[in-house]
C-alpha positions in Angstrom: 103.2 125.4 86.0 99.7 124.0 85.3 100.5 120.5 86.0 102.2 121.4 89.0 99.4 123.5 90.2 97.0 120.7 89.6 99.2 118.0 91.4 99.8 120.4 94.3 96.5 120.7 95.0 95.7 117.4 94.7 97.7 115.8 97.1 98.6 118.7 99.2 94.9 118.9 99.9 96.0 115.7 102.0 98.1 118.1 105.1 95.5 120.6 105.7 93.1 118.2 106.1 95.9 116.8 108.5 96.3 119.7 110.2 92.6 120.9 110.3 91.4 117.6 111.8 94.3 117.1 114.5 93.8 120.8 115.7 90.1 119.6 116.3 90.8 116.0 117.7 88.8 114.6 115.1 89.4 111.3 113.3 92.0 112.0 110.4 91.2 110.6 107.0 94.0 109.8 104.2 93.4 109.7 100.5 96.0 107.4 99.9 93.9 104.6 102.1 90.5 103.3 101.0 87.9 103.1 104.1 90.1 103.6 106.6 94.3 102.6 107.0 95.4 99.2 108.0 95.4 99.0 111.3 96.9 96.3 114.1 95.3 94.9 116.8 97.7 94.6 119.1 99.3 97.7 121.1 102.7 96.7 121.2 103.3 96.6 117.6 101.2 99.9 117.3 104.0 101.7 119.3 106.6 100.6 117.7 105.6 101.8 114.5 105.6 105.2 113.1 103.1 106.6 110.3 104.8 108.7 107.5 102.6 110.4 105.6 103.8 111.5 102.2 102.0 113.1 99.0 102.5 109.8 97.2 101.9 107.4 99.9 101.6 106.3 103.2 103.9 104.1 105.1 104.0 102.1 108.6 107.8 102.2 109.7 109.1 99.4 112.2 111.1 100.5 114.6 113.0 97.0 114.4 114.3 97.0 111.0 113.2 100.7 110.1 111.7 99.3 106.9 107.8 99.7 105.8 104.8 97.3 107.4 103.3 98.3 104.7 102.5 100.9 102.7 99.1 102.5 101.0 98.9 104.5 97.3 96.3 105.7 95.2 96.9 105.3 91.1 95.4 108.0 89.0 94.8 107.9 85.3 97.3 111.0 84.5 99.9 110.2 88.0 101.5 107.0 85.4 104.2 108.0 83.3 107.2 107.0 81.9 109.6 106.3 84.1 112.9 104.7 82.6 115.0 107.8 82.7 113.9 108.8 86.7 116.9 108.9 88.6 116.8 106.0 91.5 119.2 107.4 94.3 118.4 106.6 97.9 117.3 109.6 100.1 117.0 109.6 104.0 113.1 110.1 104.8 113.7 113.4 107.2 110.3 112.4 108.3 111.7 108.4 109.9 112.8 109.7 113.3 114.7 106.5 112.9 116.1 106.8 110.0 119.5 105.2 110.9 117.9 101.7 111.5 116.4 101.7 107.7 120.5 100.2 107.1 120.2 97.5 109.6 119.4 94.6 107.4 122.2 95.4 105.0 124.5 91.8 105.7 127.6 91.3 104.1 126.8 89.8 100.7 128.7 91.5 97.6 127.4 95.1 97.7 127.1 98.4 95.8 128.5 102.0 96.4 125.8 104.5 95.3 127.2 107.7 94.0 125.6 111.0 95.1 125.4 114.0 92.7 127.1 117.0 93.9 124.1 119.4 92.4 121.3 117.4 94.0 118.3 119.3 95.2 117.7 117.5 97.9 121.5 116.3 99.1 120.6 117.5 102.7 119.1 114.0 103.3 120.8 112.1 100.8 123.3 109.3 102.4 126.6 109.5 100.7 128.1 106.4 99.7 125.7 104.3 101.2 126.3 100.4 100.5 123.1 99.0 99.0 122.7 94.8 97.9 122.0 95.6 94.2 120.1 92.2 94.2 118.1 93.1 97.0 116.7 96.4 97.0 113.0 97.7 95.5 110.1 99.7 96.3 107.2 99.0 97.4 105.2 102.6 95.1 107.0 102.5 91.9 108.1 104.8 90.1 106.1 104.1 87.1 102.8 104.7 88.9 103.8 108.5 89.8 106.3 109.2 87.5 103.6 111.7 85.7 103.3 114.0 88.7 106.1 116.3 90.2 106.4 114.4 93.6 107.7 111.0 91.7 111.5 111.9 93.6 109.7 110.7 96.9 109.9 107.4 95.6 113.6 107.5 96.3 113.2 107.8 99.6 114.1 104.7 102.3 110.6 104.7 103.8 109.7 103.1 100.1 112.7 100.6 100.0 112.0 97.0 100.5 114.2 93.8 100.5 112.6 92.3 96.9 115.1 90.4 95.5 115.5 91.0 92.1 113.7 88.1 90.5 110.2 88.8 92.2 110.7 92.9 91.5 111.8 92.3 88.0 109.3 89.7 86.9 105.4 89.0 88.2 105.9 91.9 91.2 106.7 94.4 88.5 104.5 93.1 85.4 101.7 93.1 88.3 102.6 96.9 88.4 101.9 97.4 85.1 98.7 95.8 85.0 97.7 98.1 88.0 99.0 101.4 85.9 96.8 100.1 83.1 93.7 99.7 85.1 94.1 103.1 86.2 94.4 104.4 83.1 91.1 102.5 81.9 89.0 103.5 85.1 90.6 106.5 86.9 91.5 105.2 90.2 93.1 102.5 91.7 94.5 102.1 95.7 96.8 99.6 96.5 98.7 98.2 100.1 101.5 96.3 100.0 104.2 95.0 102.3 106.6 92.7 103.5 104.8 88.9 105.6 107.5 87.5 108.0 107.3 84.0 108.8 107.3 82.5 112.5 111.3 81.4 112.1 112.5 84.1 109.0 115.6 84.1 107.8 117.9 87.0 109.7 119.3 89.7 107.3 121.3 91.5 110.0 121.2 92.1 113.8 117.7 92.7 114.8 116.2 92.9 111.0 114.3 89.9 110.1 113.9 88.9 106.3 110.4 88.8 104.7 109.5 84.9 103.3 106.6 86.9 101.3 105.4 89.9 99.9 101.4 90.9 99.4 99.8 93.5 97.4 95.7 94.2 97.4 94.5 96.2 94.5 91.2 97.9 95.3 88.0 100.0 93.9 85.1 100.9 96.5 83.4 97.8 94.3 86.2 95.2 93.8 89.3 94.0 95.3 91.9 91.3 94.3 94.5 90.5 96.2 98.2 88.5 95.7 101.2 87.1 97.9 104.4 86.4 96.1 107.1 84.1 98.3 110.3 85.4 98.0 111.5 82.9 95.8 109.3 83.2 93.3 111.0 83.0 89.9 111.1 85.7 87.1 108.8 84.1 85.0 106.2 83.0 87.0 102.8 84.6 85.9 101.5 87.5 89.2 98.2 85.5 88.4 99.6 82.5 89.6 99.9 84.3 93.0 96.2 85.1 93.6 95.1 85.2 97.5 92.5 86.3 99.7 92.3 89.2 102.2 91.6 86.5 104.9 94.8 85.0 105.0 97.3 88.6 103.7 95.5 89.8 107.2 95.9 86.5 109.4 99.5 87.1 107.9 100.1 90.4 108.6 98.5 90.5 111.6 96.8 93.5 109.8 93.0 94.9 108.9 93.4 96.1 105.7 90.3 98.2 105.7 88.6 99.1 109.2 86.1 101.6 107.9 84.8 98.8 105.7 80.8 98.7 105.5 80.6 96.0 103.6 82.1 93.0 102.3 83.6 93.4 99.3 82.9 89.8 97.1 83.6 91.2 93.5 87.4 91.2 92.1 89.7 92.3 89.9 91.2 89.4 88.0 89.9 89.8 85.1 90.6 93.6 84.7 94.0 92.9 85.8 94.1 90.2 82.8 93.8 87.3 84.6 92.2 84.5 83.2 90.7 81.8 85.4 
């Protein structure tokens, strides 16, 4: 009851300051984000976008594919736990007010039927029977990163899923992961954005949903930032170190500002605590 209490207040600290500073038109600030949310310069894409705000995480939906831009987490020391035995069964976000296009890129390659448990707590939203490409689904906050706190079951929602095919999630995208959980650990608190980067001419995964050529992730402290992309092709055992970027081009990209409260630029990084070696 303790850890719960703790948690709760924690992150649901996050929807009263929601609701206090849109009752008073005042700017609204999210702890999940690090100065600021990213934002996108250009007003078209703003409206078809939706932000979903959840305890874990923040995510920008696209109306085209119903899929996440990208989406913002903080790591804490004592939110990373073990998290081999979470059950991974795909939720509707009741939050998406499209939820139905989160299904759109699902193409006909050989599939999976996920089974839904009869005794679920939250069946209301879950999708029964919903045909999922094992090869190709992921998310973008993992499990491992929250699975310490009472909310981890938000992770199984769609806002979070991602087309990662399975050799980037289970090689240098996930051992990345691990190296984030571990800084954590070591210094308290760690944000991270990450999404999907779509290439002029991508690859079609259905109707309408275009397939991502790249993925990024920015690990940040108010003091140091390092940031990676990881082509979609990247094989299994390729190092995450080998994927080093800059925020420069993830942003020219993305066609995103990563940190628009930003005071000042940012020129230490993170290599080194994330245990690469250069």
């Amino acid at each position: 009851m303790m850890c719960i209490s703790k948690y709760f207040i924690r992150w649901a600290s996050l929807f009263s300051l929601l609701v206090a500073t849109i009752a008073n038109a005042q700017t609204v600030h999210i702890s999940h984000c690090m100065a600021g949310c990213p934002v996108v310069a250009d007003s078209t894409a703003i409206e078809n976008r939706e932000l979903i705000v959840r305890q874990l995480y923040v995510a920008s939906i696209s109306a085209r594919s119903g899929l996440a831009d990208w989406q913002a987490y903080r790591v804490l020391a004592d939110s990373v736990g073990v998290a081999s035995l979470l059950p991974r069964v795909w939720f509707e976000d009741s939050l998406v007010s499209r939820g139905a296009a989160q299904l759109e890129f699902i193409d006909s390659a050989p599939q999976i039927e996920q089974d839904v448990p009869v005794d679920a707590e939250e069946r209301s939203y879950q999708l029964g029977g919903i045909n999922l490409l094992s090869e190709d689904q992921g998310r973008l906050v993992p499990m491992s990163s929250f699975a310490g706190t009472p909310y981890w079951s938000e992770l199984n929602f769609l806002s979070n899923m991602a087309a990662l095919p399975f050799e980037l999630r289970a090689g240098s995208w996930s051992r990345l992961d691990q190296a984030i959980n571990a800084l954590a650990d070591k210094i308290g608190e760690v944000y991270v954005i990450s999404g999907p980067i779509y290439s002029e001419r991508g690859e079609e995964m259905s109707e309408g949903a275009e397939k991502p050529s790249a993925y990024f992730k920015v690990i940040s402290t108010p003091e140091s930032l390092s940031t990676f992309i990881f082509d979609s092709d990247v094989r299994q055992h390729v190092s995450f170190c080998d994927q080093v970027s800059t925020l420069e081009l993830i942003e020219d990209a993305t066609g995103l500002t990563l940190f628009p409260q930003r005071e000042y630029v940012i020129t230490d990084t993170l290599h080194a605590q994330l245990t690469c070696r250069f």
